[in-house]
N, C-alpha and C positions, 0 to 999 in steps of 0.2 A: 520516499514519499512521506509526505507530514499527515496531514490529517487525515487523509485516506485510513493510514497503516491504525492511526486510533482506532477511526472507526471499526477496523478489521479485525481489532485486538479485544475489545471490548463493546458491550451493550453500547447503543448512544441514549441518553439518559436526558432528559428535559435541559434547558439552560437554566438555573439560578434568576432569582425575580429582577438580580441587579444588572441581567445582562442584555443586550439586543437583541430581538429576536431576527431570526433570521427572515431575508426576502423569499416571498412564495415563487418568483422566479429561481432565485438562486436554491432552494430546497429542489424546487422541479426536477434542474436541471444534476442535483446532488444525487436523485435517487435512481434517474437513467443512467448516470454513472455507475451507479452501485451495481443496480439490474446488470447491462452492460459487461461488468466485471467478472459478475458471477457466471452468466452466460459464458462467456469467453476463459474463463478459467477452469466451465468442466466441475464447475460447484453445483448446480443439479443434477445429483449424484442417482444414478439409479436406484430401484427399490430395493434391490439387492444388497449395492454395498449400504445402501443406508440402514436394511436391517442389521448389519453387519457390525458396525459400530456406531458411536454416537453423535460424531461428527458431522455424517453424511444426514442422520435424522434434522440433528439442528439446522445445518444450510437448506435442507427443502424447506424446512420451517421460513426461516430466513426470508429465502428469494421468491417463497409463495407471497410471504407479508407484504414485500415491497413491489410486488408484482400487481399484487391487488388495490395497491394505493391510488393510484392513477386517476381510475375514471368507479374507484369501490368495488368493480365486478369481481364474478370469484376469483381466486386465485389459479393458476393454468395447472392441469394436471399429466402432461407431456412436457417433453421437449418441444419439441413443434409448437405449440400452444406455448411455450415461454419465449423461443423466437417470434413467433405472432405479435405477442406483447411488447417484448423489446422495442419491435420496430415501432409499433404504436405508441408508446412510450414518448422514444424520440420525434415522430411525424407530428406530434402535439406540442412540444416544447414551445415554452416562449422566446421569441429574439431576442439572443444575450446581450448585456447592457455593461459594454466596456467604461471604465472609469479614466484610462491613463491613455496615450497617444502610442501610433505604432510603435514595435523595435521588430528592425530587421537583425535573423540569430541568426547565424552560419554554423554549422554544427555538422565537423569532422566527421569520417566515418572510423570503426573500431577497429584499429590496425597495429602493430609494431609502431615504437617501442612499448605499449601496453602492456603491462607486466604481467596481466590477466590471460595474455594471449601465449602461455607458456605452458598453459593449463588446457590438458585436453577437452576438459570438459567444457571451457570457457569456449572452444574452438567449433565445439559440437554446440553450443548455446547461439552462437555466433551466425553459423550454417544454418540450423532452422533457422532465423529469421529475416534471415536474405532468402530462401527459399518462400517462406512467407507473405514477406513483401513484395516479392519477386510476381507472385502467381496471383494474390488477391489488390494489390492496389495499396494497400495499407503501409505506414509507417509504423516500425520498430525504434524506439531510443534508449539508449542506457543511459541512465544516471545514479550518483550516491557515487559511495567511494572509489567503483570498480570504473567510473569515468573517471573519475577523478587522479586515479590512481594514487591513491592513497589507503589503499586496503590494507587488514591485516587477515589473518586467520579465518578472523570473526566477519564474514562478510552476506552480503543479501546483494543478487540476480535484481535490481529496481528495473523492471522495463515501463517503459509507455505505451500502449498503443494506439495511434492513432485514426480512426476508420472514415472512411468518404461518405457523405452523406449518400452518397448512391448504396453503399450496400447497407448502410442501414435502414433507409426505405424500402429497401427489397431482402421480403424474408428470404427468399429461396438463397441471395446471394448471402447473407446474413448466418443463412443457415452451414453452407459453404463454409464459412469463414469461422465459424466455431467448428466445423468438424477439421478443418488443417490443422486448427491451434494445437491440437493435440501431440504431436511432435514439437513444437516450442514449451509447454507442459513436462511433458518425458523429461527435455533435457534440463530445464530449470530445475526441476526437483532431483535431477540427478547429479546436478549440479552444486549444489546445496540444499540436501537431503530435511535441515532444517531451520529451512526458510520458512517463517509464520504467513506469508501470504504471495500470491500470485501477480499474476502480471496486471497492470491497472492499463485501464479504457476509456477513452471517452473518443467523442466527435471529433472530425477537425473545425468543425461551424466554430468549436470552443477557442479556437485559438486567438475568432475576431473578440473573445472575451475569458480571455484566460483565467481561471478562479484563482487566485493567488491564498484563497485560503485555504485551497485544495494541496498545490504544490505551485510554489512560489517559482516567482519568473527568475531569481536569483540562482533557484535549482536548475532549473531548464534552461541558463544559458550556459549551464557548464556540462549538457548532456552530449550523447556522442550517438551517433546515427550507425545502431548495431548492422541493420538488415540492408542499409546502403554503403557507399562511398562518402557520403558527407549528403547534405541538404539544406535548403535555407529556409527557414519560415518567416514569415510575418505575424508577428503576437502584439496583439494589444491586453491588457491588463484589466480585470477585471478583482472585483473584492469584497465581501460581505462579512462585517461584522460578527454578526447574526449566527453564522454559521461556523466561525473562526473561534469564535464563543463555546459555540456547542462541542464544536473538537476535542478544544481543552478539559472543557469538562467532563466528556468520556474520557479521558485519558485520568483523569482526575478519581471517577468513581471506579476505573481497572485497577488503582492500589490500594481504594478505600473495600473493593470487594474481593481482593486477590488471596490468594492461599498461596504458600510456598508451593513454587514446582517441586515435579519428581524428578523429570527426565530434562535432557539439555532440552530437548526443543522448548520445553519450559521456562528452563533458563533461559535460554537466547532470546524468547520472547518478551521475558520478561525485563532484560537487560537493555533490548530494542526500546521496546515504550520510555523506557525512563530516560532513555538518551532524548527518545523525542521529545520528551516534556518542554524543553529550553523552548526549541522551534514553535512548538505549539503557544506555548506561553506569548513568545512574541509575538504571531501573527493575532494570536486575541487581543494583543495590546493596542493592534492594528499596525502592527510593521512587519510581515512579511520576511523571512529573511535564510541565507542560505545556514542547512542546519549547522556547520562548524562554525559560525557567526554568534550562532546563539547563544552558547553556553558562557560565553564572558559577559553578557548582555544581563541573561538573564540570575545569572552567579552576583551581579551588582545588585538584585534587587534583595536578595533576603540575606539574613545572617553567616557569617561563613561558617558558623559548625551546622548548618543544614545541608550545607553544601555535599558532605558525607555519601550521600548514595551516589551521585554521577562521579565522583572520585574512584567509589568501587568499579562502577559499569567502565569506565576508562581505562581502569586494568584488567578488567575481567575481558575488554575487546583486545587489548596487547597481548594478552599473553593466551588468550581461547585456541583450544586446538580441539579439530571437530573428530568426537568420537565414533562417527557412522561407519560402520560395519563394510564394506565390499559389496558383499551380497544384497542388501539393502540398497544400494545406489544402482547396483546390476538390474535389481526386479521394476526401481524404479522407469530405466532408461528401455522400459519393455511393458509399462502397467497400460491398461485399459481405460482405467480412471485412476492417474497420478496422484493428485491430490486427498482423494480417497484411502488409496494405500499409503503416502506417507502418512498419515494422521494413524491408522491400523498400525504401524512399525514401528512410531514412534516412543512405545515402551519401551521399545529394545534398545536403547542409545539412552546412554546412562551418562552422565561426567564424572573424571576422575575426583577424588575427594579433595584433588590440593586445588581443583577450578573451582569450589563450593565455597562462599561466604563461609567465613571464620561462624557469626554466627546469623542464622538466615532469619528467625524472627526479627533480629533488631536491624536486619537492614529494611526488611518489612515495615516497618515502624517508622523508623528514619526515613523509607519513601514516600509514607503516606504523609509524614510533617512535613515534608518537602513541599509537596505539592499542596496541602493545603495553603503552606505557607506564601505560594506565589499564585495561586486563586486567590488572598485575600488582596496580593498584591495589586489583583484588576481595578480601576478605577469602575466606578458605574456604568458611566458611558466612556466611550474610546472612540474618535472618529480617526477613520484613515486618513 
C-alpha cells in the first residue's frame, strides 16, 4: 500500500500552502476508509487492553476522532456504536468521480509455483481468507512483493479487502464481518509478527473510481486473488492531487519527528516508510506508479549523495532476518485482540547489532534531507 501505509505510519499533518488541497469528496471517501480499516482490523481495542498499553489508548483516540468527523456527533463509545457509524459513514458518501476509462484486471488466484506457499504460515494466511470470502461475500487480494514474488526476508502480508455495498449498509451484516476477520488477524500477525499495519478496506462502489492516490492501479493490476481462484474486476481510475499531496507530506513530517527505533518492529517500520517515500513522491508529482518504478524515478530527481538512506533500506531488506521469538508468533496465532498484543510484545524482538545502521543518527539525518530534498522537488501545482 502507498499512502495508506503513510497515513498508518505517522500523524497526517496539514498540506504545505504550495500544495492542492484535497477534494471534500475524495477526503469523504479517505476517512470511511480509514474508519473501515480500523473497524475490520480489531483497532478498537477494548478498555482493557487499552489500559494495558499505549497503543490501544492511542487507536481509540484515533477512530473516535475520525468517527466523529462525519456529520461532528460525539464520538461512539462501543463497538456497536462504531459499526453503526461506519455504516453511516459509507450510506452518506458522495458518488465517486472516476478520471480515466475502464480497465478490465484479471487477477490469478495464490497458488504454486508461489514461493510464499512453502511457508506454513503463508498457507494458514491463505485459508482464512478463502474461508472469509467464502462465508461473507467479500473479496481478499494480495499484493506488494509476496504477489509479486519477489520477496525477501523482510516482507509485509499487503492484503485488500474488498466489502459489497450490501454489508456495509447493514450493520448487523457489517457487524458479522468484523467479528470473522479475526481469524485472518491471528494469522497475518503470525505471519509477520512485525508487520506495522493491518489488512486495508474499502467499498467495491470504489472500484467505479479507484483512488490511485491511495494505491495505484499499477499496484493492483499486479495483485493476486488470496481468498479465491482468480477474479476479474472492472476498475476505472480515479485521482486527487489534494490528497496525494497530503501523503507525502505525512511521510515527510514521520522523519522530520522520528526518534531512532529500539526494537525491529521499529526498524522495519521505519525502513518501510522510507522505501515508500519514492512512491509517494511520485504520486504527488501526480503520476501514480508501481512502487519498484519509483525509486529510479524519483533517485533522477535529487542529488545522488542524498540518495544514501534508500541505499541503506535496500540492504537492510536483502539481507533482514526476522528476529521473532516462537512463542510470540504461537500467542499471536491464538490472541483475542491480535494487533493489541503484537504492539504489547513488541519490546521483546530486539535485532541483531550487525542489522543496525553503522551509525543510526546520521541515517536519521540523511532521511530527513532526503525527504526534504524531493518536497522541495514538488512543483506548486501538478496536475494529473
Amino acid at each position: 500500500m502507498t499512502s495508506a501505509v503513510a497515513a498508518a505510519a505517522a500523524p497526517r499533518t496539514a498540506a504545505p500552502s504550495t500544495q492542492a488541497l484535497p477534494g471534500e469528496g475524495a477526503l469523504a471517501w479517505d476517512t470511511a476508509r480509514q474508519l473501515l480499516g480500523a473497524l475490520l482490523n480489531g483497532e478498537w481495542a477494548s478498555r482493557a487492553a487499552a489500559a494495558l498499553q499505549p497503543f490501544g489508548q492511542r487507536v481509540r483516540t484515533r477512530v473516535a476522532r475520525l468517527a466523529a468527523e462525519p456529520d461532528g456527533g460525539p464520538p461512539p463509545r462501543t463497538v456497536r456504536e462504531l459499526v453503526a457509524r461506519v455504516s453511516t459513514t459509507f450510506a452518506r458518501l458522495p458518488g465517486a468521480q472516476p478520471t480515466g476509462t475502464a480497465e478490465p484486471l484479471d487477477l490469478p488466484g495464490a497458488a504454486a509455483p508461489l514461493r510464499a506457499m512453502a511457508d506454513p504460515g503463508f498457507r494458514r494466511l491463505r485459508a482464512a481468507a478463502q474461508r472469509l470470502c467464502g462465508e461473507h461475500g467479500v473479496q481478499c487480494l494480495l499484493h506488494g512483493s509476496l504477489a509479486s514474488d519477489d520477496w525477501t526476508n523482510y516482507r509485509d502480508a499487503d492484503l485488500l479487502v474488498l466489502v459489497p455495498d450490501a454489508v456495509l449498509g447493514t450493520p448487523a451484516l457489517l457487524d458479522r464481518l468484523r467479528r470473522a476477520m479475526l481469524p485472518l488477524q491471528r494469522a497475518l500477525f503470525a505471519f509477520d509478527p512485525l508487520q506495522h499495519h493491518g489488512v486495508f478496506a474499502t467499498s467495491t462502489a470504489e472500484l467505479q473510481a479507484w483512488p490511485e492516490h491511495w494505491l495505484p492501479l499499477a499496484t493492483l493490476r499486479r495483485a493476486l486473488d488470496l481468498g479465491g481462484d482468480g477474479t476479474r474486476l472492472t476498475v476505472r481510475p480515479s485521482f486527487d492531487l489534494g490528497l496525494a499531496r497530503q501523503n507525502f507530506a505525512a511521510a515527510v513530517a514521520y522523519f522530520e519527528h522520528a526518534r531512532l527505533p529500539h526494537d525491529a518492529y521499529g526498524w522495519k517500520a521505519f525502513a518501510s516508510v522510507l522505501m515508500l517515500v519514492p512512491a509517494l513522491h511520485q504520486a504527488a508529482q501526480g503520476a501514480p506508479c508501481w512502487k519498484a518504478d519509483s525509486f529510479a524515478r524519483a533517485a533522477a530527481r535529487v542529488a545522488p549523495d542524498l540518495w544514501q538512506p534508500q541505499l541503506w533500506a535496500a540492504a537492510f531488506r536483502k539481507d533482514f532476518r526476522d528476529p521473532t521469538p516462537r512463542w510470540i508468533r504461537h500467542l499471536l496465532r491464538f490472541a483475542p485482540e491480535p494487533r493489541c498484543l503484537q504492539q504489547a510484545l513488541r519490546r521483546f524482538v530486539r535485532l541483531p547489532r550487525q542489522q543496525l545502521p553503522a551509525d543510526g543518527t546520521a541515517l536519521l539525518r540523511a532521511a530527513r534531507t532526503l525527504t526534504r530534498a524531493l518536497a522541495t522537488d514538488l512543483a506548486p501545482e501538478t496536475s494529473p
